[in-house]
Structure formats: structure tokens, C-alpha cells
N, C-alpha and C positions, 0 to 999 in steps of 0.2 A: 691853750687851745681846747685841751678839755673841757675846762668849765665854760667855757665861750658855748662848745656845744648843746653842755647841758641846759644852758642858762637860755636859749635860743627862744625868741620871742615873734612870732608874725606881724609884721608892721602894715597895718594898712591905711595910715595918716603920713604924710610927709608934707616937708616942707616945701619953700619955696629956692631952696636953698640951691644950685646947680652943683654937679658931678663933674669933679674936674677931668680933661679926658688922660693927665698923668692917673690919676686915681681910677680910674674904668679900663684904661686899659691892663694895671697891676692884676684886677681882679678877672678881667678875659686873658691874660696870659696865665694866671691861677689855674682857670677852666681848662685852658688848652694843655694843663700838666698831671690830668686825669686819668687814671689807667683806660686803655681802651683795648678793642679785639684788633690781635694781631697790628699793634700802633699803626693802623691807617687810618685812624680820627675821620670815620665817615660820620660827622658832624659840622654844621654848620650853626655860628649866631646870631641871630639878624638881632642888631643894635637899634630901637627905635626911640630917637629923642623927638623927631619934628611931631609938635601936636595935632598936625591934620590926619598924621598916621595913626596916632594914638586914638583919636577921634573916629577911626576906620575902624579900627582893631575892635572899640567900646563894644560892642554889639556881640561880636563872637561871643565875648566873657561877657555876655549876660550883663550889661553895664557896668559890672562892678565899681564904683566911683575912682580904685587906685590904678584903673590903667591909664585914664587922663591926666590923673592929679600926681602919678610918679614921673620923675626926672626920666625915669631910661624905664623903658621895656625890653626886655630880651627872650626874644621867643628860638629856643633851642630845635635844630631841627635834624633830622638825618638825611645823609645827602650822598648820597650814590655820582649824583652827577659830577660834581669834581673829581673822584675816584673813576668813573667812567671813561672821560675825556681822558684822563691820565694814561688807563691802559689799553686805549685807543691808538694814541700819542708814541707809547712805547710798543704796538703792535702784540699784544695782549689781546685775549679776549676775556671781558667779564662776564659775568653770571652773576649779578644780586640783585636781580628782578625778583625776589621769591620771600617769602613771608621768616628765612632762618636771616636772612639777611637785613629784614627788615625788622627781626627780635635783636638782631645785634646793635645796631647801628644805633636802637633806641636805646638798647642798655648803657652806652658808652655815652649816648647826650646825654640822660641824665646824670650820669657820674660826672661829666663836666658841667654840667647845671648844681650840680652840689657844692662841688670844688667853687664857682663863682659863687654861693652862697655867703659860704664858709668866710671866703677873702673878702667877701661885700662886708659883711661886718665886723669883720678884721680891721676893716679899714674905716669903723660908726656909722656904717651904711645898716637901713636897714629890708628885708626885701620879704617877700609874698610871694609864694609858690600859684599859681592860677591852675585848676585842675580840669579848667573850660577848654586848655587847645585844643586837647582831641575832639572835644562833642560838636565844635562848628569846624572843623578844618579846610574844609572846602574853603570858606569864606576868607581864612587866614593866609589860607594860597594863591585865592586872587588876589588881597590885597596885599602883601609881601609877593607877589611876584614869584611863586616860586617857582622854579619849573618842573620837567619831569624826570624823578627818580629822586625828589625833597619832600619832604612830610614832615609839619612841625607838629613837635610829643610833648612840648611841655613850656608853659611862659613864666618867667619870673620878673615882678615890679621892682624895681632900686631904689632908695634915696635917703636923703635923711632924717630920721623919724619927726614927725611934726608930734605925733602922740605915742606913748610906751605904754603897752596893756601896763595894768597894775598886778597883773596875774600869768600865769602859763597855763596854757591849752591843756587838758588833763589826758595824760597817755594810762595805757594798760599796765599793768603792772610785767617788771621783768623776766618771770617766772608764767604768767601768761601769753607772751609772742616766743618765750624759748624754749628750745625743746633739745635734750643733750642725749646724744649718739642716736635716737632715731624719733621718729616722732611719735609722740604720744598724744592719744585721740582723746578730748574729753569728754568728761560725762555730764550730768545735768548740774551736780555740785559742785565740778569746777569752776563752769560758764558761770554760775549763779557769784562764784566767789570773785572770779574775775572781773566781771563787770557791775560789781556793787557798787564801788567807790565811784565808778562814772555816771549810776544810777541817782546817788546820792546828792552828787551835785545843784546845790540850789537853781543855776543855772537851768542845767537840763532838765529839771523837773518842771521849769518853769514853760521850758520848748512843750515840754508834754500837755501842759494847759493850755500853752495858746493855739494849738493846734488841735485839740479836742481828743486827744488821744488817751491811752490807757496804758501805752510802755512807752522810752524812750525810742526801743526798736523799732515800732509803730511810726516815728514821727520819720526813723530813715526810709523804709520801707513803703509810707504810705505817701510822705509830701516830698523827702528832699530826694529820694532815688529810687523811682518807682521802675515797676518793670515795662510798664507802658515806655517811659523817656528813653531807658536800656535800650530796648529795642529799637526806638526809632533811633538814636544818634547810632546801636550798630551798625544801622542800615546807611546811615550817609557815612559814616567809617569806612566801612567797606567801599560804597561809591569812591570815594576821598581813595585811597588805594588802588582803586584799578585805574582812576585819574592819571596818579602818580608812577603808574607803571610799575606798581609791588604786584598786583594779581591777575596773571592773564585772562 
């Protein structure tokens, strides 16, 4: 399981090959065995095989070509409304209209969004994180139906890889994201040491040209996450949440 972790590769080629639903469901009852706050799994997984949904979906993610071309989309959401009706039902009153409730509920999708990772390629599945649900969510709520007090945080593609990078995505080094007994701030010749070896990378030196830039940081900063976009997706973020009945 270890090395499965380490060895972890993003797939965004699949096959043509179907997910059996004994094999999808292993990996959604994996997800469902995720640590969560106070085990009331306010999470929901909308399961999307039929391709007209997928063909809905395309747009939020920014086309990406692996939301059409994967077997299964599963867009992870948080979901009050089950929970709701629940202590309705038992003559409870709830209270998770509110942004603590709405940091929880995200933190426990994604821990079951890992968990179904993990078991996707447990099982030579392989899947793709999409980091688009938040930035169109509106769109995602109409077209998943969701209703109010559901908000989907995060989508992941399924399948069987059709292509396997030849390489791994290059991370920071371990001693640069940890920090032991309290955090330590860096200075200029940390950052500089830190992100050499990402700097170096042919790949990304290559982003820097094609982009007309002068740093790597430039190319995040300037083309792929500017503060212009920030602002506009916070601004329908926020819309997308008072929708959903997080912010009164």
C-alpha cells in the first residue's frame, strides 16, 4: 500500500474498457470507510457513467477531454440535506447552515475522495483529481441536481489507464512542506533551495518559454492562476453558497 502511494501517477488517458459495478462499488464502500467529523458522513457521491451527463459536466472542467473519455465521474459533495431531513425526522433541530459546517463536511469529502482513490487503483484503476468543481459549481448543481444544503468540492475521473505517464509529477522536497514542533518561516535561501529542482526541470523551463515568461512563478501567477480568475470564481463561489444555503 505504501509504494502504491508513492508510486501514484495521474491518469488522463483511459480506456475503452467498462468498470464493473462489483468493482466500483469495492472502491465507494472504501470511500465510505473514511474518517469523518463526529461519523455523520455529511457527504454525498454522485456516480456519473451516462455520457450525456458527462457531456454536461465537460464545460464546468474547462473541457478537460478525461471527463467524457473516463468510464465513471464521481464528483464528491457535501450534503447537509440528508443530515437535515434526518433530525427533522427525529425531532432535532439542525444548525449547519454556516461556513464551520460547511469547512467540515468538505474536509471528510475529500478524505473519502482519497480513500476511493487509493482503492481505484488498488483495484488498476486509474483516476484524476479535477480541481475545476469549485470554480463552476453553480453549473455543477444544476446539472447534478443538487439541491439545497449540497455543494460539490471536488471531482474525480475512473478507469483503466489507456496511457501511463512515463514519469511522476515532481513534488517539493520533504523537508520543504514539513515543519517539526512548530512552524518555521523561510527565508530567501530556503525558497531558493526548495524549489530548484522544480525549477530545473526541462519540462517547466520549457512552460517558461512558451509562455514568454521569465520565472516558473510568473507562468502560475501570470497565465494559469491569475488574481483576476481568483476573484471572479470567488465571487460565483460565494454566489454558489448562499444558493446552497451555507451563507445567509
Amino acid at each position: 500500500m505504501l509504494n502504491q502511494l508513492i508510486r501514484h501517477k495521474t491518469i488522463r488517458k483511459y480506456s475503452d474498457r467498462p468498470i464493473s459495478e462489483q468493482t466500483l462499488n469495492r472502491c465507494l464502500t472504501a470511500a465510505t470507510r473514511a474518517s469523518n467529523t463526529g461519523n455523520m458522513q455529511t457527504y454525498s457521491i454522485v456516480v456519473t457513467l451516462d455520457n450525456d451527463i458527462k457531456h454536461a459536466l465537460a464545460p464546468a472542467h474547462f473541457n478537460q477531454p478525461m471527463v467524457e473519455q473516463a468510464p465513471a465521474v464521481l464528483t464528491f459533495c457535501i450534503d447537509f440535506n440528508r443530515f437535515d431531513k434526518w433530525c427533522d425526522l427525529r425531532h432535532a433541530q439542525p444548525g449547519f447552515d454556516n461556513i464551520l459546517s460547511f469547512s467540515s463536511a468538505a474536509i471528510d469529502a475529500v478524505l473519502a475522495a482519497q480513500n476511493f482513490a487509493i482503492a481505484a487503483e488498488s483495484e488498476g484503476l486509474g483516476i484524476c483529481y479535477l480541481g475545476t468543481t469549485t470554480y463552476n459549481a453553480m453549473d455543477i448543481i444544476r446539472i447534478l441536481k443538487l439541491p439545497k444544503m449540497v455543494f460539490p468540492i471536488t471531482t474525480i475521473t475512473a478507469g483503466y489507464p489507456a496511457e501511463v505517464p512515463t514519469h511522476q509529477e515532481d513534488r517539493l522536497p520533504l523537508d520543504g512542506v514539513c515543519h517539526h514542533e512548530i512552524y518555521e518561516d523561510y527565508d530567501a535561501k530556503e525558497i531558493e533551495r526548495i524549489y530548484s529542482y522544480k525549477e530545473s526541470l526541462p519540462t517547466n523551463q520549457q512552460f517558461v518559454r512558451e509562455n514568454g515568461k521569465e520565472t516558473l512563478a510568473q507562468v502560475f501567477t501570470d497565465i494559469r492562476y491569475t488574481k483576476k480568475d481568483a476573484e471572479n470564481f470567488s465571487k460565483t463561489f460565494l454566489e454558489a453558497l448562499r444558493h446552497q444555503g451555507f451563507l445567509k
